[in-house]
Backbone as a printed PyTorch tensor [residue, N CA C, xyz], in Angstrom:
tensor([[[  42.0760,   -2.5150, -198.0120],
         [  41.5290,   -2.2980, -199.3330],
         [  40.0250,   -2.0740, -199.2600]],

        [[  39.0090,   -2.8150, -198.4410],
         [  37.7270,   -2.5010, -198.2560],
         [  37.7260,   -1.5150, -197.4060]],

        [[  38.4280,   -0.9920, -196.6010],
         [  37.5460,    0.5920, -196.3170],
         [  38.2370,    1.7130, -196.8820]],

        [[  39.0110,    1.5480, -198.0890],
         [  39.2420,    2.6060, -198.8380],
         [  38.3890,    2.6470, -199.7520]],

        [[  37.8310,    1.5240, -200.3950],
         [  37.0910,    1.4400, -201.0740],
         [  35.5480,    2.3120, -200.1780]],

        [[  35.7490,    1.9300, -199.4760],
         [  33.7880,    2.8320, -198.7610],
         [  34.7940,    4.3270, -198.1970]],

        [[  35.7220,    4.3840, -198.0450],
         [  36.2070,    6.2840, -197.9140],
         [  36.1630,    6.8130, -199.7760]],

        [[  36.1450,    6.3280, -200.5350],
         [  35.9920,    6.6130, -201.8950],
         [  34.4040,    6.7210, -202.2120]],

        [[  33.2690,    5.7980, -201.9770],
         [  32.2280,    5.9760, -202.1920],
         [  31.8430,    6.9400, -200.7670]],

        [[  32.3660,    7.3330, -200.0450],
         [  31.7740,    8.2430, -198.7720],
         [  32.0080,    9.7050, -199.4560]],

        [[  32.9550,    9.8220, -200.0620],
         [  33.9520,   11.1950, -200.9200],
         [  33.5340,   11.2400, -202.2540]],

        [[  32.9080,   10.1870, -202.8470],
         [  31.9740,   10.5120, -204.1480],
         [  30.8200,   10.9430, -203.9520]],

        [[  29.8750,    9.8750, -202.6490],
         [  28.3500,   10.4540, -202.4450],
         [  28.2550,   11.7550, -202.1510]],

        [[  29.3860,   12.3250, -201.1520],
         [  29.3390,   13.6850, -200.4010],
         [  29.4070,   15.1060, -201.4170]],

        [[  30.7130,   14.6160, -202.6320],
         [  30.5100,   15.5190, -203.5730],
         [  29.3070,   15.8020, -204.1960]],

        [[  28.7320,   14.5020, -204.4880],
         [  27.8630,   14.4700, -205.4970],
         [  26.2820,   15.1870, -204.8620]],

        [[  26.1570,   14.7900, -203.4090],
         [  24.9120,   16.0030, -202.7410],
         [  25.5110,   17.5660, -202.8520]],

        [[  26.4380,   17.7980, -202.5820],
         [  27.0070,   19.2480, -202.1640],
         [  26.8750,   19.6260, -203.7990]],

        [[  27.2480,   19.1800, -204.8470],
         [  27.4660,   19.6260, -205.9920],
         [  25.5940,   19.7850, -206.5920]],

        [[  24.7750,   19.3120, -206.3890],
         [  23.4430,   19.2980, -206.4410],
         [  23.0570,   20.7350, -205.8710]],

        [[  22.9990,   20.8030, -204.1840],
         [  22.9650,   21.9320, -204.1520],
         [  22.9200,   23.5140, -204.4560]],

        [[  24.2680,   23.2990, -204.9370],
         [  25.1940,   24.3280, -205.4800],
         [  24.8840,   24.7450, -207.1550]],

        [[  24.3120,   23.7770, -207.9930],
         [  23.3140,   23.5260, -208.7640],
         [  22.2450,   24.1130, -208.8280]],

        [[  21.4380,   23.7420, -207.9560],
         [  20.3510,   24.4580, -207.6860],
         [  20.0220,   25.9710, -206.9330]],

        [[  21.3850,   26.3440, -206.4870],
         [  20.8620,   27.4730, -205.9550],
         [  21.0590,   28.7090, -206.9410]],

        [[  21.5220,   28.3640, -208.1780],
         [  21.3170,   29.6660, -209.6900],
         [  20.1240,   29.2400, -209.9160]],

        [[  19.1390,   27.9270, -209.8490],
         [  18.1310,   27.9070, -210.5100],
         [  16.7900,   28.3100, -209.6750]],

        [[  17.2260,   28.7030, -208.6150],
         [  15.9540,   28.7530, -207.7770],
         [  15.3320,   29.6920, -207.9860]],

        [[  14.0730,   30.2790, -207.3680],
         [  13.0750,   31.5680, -207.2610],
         [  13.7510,   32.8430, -206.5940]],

        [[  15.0360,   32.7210, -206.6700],
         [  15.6160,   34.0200, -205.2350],
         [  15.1440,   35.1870, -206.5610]],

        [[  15.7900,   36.0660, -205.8280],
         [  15.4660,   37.7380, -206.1030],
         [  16.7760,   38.3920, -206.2850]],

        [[  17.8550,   37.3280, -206.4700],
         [  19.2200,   38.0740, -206.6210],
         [  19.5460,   38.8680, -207.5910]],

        [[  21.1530,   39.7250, -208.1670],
         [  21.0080,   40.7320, -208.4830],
         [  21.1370,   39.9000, -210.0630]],

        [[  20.9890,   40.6140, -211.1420],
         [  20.4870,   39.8690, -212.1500],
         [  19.7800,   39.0390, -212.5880]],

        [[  18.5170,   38.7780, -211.6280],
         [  17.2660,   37.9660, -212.1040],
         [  16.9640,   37.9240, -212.7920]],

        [[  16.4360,   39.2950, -213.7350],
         [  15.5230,   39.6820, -214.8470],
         [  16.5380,   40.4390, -215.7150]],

        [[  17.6540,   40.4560, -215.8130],
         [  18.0030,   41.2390, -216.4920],
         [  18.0900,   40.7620, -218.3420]],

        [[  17.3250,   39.2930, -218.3430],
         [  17.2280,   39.0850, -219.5760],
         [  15.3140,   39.2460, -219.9950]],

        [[  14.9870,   39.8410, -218.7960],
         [  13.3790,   40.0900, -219.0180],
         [  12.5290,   40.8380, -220.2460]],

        [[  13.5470,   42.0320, -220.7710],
         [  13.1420,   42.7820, -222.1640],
         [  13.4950,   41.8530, -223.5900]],

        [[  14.0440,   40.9880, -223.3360],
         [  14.9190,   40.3110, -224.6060],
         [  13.6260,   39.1990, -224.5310]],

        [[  13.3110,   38.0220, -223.7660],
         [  12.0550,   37.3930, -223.3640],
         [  11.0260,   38.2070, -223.5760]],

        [[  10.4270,   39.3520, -223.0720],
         [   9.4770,   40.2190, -223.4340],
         [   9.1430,   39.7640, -224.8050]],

        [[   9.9910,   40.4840, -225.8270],
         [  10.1720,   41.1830, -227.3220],
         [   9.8550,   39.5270, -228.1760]],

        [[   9.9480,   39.1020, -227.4230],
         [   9.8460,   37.2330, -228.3730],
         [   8.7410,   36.7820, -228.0210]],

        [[   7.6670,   37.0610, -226.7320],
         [   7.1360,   36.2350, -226.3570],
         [   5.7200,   37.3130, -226.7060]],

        [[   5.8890,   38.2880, -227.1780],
         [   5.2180,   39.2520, -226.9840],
         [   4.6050,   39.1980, -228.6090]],

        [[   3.0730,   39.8020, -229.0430],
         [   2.8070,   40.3250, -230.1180],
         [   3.4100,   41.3250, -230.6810]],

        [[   2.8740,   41.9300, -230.0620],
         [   3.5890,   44.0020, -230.6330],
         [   4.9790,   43.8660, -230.6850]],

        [[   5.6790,   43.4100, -231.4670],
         [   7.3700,   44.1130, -231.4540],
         [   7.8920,   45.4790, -231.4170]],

        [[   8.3920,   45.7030, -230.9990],
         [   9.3800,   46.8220, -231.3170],
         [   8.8870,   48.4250, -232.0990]],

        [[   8.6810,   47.6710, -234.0740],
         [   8.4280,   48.6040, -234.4730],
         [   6.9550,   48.9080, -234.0290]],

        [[   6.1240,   48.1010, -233.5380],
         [   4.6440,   48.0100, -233.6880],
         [   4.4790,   49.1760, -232.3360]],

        [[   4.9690,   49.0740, -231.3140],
         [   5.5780,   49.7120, -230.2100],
         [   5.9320,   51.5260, -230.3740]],

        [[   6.6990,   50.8790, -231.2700],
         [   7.3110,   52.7070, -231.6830],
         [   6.3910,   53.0930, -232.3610]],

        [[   5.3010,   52.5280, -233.2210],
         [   3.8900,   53.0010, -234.1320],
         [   3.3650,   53.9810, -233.5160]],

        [[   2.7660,   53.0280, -232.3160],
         [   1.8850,   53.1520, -231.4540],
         [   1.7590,   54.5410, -230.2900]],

        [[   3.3700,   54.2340, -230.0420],
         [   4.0160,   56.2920, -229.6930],
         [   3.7630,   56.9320, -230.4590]],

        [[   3.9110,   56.4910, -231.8160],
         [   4.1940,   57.8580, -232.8580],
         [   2.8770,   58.1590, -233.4240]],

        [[   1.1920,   57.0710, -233.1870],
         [   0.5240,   57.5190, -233.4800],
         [   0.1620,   58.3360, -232.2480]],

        [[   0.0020,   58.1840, -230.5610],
         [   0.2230,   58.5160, -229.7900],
         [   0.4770,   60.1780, -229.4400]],

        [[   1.4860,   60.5740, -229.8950],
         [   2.2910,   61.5830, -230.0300],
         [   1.6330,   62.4460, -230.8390]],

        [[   1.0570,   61.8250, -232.0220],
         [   0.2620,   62.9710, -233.1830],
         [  -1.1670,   63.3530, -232.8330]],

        [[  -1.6650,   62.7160, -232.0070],
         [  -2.8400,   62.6230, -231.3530],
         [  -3.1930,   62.6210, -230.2310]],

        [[  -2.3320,   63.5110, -229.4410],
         [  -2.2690,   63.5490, -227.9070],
         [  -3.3120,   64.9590, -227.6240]],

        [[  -3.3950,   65.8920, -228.2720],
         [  -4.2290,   66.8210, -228.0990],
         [  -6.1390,   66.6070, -228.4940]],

        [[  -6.0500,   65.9250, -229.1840],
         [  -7.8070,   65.1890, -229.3730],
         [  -7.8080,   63.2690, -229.5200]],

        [[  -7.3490,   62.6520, -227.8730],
         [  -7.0740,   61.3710, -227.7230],
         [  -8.5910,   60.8110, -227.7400]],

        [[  -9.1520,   59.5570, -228.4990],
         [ -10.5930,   58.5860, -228.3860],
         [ -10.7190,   58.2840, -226.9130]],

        [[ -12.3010,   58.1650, -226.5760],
         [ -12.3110,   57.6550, -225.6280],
         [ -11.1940,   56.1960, -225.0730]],

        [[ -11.1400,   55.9170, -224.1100],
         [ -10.2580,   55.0750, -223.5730],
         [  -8.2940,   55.2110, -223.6330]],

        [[  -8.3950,   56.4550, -224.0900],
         [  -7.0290,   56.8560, -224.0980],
         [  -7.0360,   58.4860, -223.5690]],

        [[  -7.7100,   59.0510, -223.6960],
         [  -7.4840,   60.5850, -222.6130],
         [  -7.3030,   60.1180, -220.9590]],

        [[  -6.8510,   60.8000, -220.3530],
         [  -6.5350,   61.2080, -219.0730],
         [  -7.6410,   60.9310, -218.3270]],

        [[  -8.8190,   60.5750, -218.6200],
         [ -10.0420,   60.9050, -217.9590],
         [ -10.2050,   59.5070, -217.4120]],

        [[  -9.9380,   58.6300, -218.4590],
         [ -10.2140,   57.4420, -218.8450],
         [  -9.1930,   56.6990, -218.0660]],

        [[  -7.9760,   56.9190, -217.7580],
         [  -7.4550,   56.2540, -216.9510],
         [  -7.9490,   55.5330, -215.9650]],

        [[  -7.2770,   53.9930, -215.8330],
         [  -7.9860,   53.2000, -214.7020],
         [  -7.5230,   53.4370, -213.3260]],

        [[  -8.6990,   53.2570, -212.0080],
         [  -7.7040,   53.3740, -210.5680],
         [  -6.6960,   51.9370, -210.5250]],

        [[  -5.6950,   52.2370, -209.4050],
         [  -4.7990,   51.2680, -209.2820],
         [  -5.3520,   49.4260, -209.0320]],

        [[  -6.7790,   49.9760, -208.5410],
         [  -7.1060,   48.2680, -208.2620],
         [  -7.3390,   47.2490, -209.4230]],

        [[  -8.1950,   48.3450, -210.0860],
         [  -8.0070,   47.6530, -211.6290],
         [  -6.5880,   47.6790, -212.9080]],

        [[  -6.0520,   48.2770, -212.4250],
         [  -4.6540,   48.1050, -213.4440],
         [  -3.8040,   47.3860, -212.9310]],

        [[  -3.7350,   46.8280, -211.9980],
         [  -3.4100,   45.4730, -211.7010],
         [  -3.8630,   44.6350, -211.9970]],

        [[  -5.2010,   44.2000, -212.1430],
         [  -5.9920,   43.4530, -213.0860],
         [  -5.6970,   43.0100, -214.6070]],

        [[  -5.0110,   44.1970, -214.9600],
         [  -4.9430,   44.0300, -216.7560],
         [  -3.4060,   43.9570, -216.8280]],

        [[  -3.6540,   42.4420, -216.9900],
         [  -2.0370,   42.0170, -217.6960],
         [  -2.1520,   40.8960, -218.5110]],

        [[  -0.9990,   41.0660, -219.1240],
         [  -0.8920,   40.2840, -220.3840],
         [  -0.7090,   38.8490, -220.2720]],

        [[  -0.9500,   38.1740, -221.1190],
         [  -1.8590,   36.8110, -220.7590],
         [  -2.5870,   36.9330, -219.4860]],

        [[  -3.3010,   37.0760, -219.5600],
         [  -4.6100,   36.9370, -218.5370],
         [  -5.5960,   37.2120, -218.7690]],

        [[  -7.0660,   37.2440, -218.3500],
         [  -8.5760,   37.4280, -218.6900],
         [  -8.5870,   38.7310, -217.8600]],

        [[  -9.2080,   39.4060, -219.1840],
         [  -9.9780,   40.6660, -218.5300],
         [ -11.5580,   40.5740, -217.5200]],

        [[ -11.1790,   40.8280, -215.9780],
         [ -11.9000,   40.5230, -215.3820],
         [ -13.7650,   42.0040, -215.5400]],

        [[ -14.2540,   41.1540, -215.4060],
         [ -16.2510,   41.9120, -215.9000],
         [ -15.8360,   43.3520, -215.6260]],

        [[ -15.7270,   43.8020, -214.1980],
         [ -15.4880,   45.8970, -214.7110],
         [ -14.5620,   45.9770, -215.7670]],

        [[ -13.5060,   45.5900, -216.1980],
         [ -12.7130,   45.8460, -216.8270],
         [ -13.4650,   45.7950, -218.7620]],

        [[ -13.9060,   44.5310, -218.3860],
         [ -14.7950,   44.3760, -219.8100],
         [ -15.4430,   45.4760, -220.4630]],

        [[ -16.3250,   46.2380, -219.4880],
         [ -17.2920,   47.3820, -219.9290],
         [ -16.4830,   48.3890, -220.1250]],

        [[ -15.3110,   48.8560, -219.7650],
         [ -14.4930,   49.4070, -220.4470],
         [ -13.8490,   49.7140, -221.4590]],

        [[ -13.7550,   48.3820, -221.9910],
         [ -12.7820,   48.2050, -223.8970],
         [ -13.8660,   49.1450, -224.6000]],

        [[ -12.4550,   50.2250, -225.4870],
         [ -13.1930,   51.0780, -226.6880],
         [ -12.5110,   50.4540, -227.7210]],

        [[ -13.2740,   50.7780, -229.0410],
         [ -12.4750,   49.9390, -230.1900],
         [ -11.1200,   50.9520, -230.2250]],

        [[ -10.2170,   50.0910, -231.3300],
         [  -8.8630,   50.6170, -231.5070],
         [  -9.2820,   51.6920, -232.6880]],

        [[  -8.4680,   53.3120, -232.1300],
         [  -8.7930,   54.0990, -233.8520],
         [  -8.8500,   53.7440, -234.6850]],

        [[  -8.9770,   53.9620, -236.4200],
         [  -9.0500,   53.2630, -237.0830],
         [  -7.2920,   53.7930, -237.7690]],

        [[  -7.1860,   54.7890, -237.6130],
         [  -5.9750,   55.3140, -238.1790],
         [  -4.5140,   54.5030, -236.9850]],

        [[  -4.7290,   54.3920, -236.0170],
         [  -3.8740,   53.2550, -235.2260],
         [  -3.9210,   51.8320, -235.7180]],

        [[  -5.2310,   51.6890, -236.1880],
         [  -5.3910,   49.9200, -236.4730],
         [  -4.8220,   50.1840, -237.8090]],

        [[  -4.8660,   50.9740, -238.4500],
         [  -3.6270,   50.5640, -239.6160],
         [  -2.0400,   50.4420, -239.5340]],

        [[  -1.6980,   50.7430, -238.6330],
         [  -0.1270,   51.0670, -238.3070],
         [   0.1470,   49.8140, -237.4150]],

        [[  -0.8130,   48.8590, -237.0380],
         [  -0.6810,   47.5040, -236.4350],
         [  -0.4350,   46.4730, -237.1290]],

        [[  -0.2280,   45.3930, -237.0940],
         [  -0.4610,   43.7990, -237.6180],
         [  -1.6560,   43.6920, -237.5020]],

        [[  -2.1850,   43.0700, -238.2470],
         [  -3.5650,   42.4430, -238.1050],
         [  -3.2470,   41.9140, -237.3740]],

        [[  -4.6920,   41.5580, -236.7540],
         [  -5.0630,   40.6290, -235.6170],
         [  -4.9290,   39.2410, -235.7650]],

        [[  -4.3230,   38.4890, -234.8570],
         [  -5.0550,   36.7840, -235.5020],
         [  -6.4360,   36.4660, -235.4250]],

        [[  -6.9880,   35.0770, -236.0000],
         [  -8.3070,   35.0210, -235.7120],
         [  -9.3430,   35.1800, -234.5350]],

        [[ -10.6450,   35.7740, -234.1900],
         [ -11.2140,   36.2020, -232.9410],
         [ -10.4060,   37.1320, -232.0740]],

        [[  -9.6750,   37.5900, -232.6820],
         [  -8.6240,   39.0410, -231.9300],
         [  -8.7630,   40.3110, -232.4650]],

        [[  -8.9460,   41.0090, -231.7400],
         [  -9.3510,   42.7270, -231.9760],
         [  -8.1200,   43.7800, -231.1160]],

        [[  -7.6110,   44.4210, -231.6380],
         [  -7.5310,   45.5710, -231.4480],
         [  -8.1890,   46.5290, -230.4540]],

        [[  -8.0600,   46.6860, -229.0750],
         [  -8.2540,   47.6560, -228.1190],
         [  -8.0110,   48.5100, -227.5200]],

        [[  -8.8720,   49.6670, -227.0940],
         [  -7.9930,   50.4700, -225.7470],
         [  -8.9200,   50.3740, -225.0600]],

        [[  -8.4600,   50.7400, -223.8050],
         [  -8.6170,   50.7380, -222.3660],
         [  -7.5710,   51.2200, -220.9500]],

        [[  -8.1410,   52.1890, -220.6460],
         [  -7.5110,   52.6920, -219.5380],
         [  -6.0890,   53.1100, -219.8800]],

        [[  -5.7790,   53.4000, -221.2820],
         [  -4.4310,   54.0200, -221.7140],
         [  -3.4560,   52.9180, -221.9480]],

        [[  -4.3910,   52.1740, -222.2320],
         [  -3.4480,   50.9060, -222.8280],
         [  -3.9260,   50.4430, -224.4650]],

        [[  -3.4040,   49.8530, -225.5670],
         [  -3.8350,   49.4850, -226.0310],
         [  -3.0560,   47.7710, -226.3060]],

        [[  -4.5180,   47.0080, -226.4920],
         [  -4.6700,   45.4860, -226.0450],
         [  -4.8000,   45.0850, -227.1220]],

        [[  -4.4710,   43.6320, -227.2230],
         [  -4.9140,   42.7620, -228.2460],
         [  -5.3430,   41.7280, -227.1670]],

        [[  -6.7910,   41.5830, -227.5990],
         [  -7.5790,   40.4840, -227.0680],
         [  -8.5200,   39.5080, -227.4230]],

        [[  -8.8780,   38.4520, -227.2790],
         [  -9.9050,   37.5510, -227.6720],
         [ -10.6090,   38.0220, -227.6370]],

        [[ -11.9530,   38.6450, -228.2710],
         [ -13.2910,   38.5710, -228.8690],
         [ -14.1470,   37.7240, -227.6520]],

        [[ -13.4770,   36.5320, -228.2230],
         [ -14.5080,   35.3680, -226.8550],
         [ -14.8230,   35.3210, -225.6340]],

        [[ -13.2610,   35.2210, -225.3950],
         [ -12.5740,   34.8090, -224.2300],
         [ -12.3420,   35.9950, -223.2130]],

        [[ -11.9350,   37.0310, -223.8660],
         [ -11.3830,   38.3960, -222.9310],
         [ -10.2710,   37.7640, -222.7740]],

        [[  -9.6220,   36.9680, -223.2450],
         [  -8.4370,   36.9180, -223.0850],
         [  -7.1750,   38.0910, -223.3890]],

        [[  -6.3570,   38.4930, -222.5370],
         [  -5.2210,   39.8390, -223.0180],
         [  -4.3770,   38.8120, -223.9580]],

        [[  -4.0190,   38.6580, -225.4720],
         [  -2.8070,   38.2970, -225.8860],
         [  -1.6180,   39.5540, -225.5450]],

        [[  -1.7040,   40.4970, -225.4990],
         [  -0.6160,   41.3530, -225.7060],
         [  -1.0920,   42.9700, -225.2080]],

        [[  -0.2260,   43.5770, -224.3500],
         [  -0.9410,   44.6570, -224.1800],
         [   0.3980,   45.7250, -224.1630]],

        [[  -0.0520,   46.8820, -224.3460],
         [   0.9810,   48.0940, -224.3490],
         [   0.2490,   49.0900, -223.4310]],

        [[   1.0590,   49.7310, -222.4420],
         [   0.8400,   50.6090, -221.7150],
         [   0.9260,   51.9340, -222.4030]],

        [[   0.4170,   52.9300, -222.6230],
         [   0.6670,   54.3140, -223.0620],
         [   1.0500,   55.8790, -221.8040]],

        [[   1.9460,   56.3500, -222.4570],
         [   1.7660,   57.0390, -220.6980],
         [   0.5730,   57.8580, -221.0680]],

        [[  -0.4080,   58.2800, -220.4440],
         [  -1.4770,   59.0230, -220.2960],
         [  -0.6720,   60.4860, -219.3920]],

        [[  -0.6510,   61.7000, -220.3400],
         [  -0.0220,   62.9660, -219.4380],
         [  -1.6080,   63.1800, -219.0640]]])
């Protein structure tokens, strides 16, 4: 009776590591196939600009692709070292700073207002919502620049 009793706690402990494991290996950092595939749905929630604000932003985009403001023509595009730099939540690092042009004014109507100390930007064919203060990015949209 006592060493069935310890083959029962030997066959509970053993499950109970292996089942941990096995646990943890959906929750880990891997790179398997469906990682991100809930990444646009997270995006759209965590993000300022929704959707329609998004489709605005093309469609002002689109009407104004032949005479684009500084920080949105082709010219203006950033090199690759710095557009890695500019992402959302994060601080716009000093070159990047001297860059921000204000947002059109005919785009800044087709937006949400800003929250408080937040402006409306472009830069390098993006347009940003950022802290005033901080340079903080709340939210940024890529534009394709032809």
């Amino acid at each position: 009776m006592n060493s069935s009793k310890w083959i029962c706690i030997a066959v509970f402990g053993t499950f109970l590591g292996t089942a941990s494991f096995a646990i943890a290996q959906d929750h880990g950092n891997g790179h398997g196939k469906g990682h991100e595939k809930h990444e646009d749905q997270d995006d759209e929630h965590n993000s300022y600009y929704k959707h329609h604000d998004r489709d605005a932003i093309r469609g002002w985009y689109s009407e104004n692709e032949t005479h684009l403001p500084p920080g949105l023509a082709k010219r203006d595009q950033l090199p690759p070292g710095l557009e890695k730099q500019l992402v959302r939540r994060g601080t716009l690092p000093h070159g990047l700073q001297k860059r921000i042009q204000p947002c059109p004014e005919e785009l800044e109507r087709r937006l949400p207002p800003p929250p408080p100390d937040c402006r409306h930007v472009v830069i390098g064919g993006h347009v940003a919502l950022i802290n005033v203060h901080t340079f903080f990015v709340v939210d940024l949209f890529h534009l394709e620049v032809q």
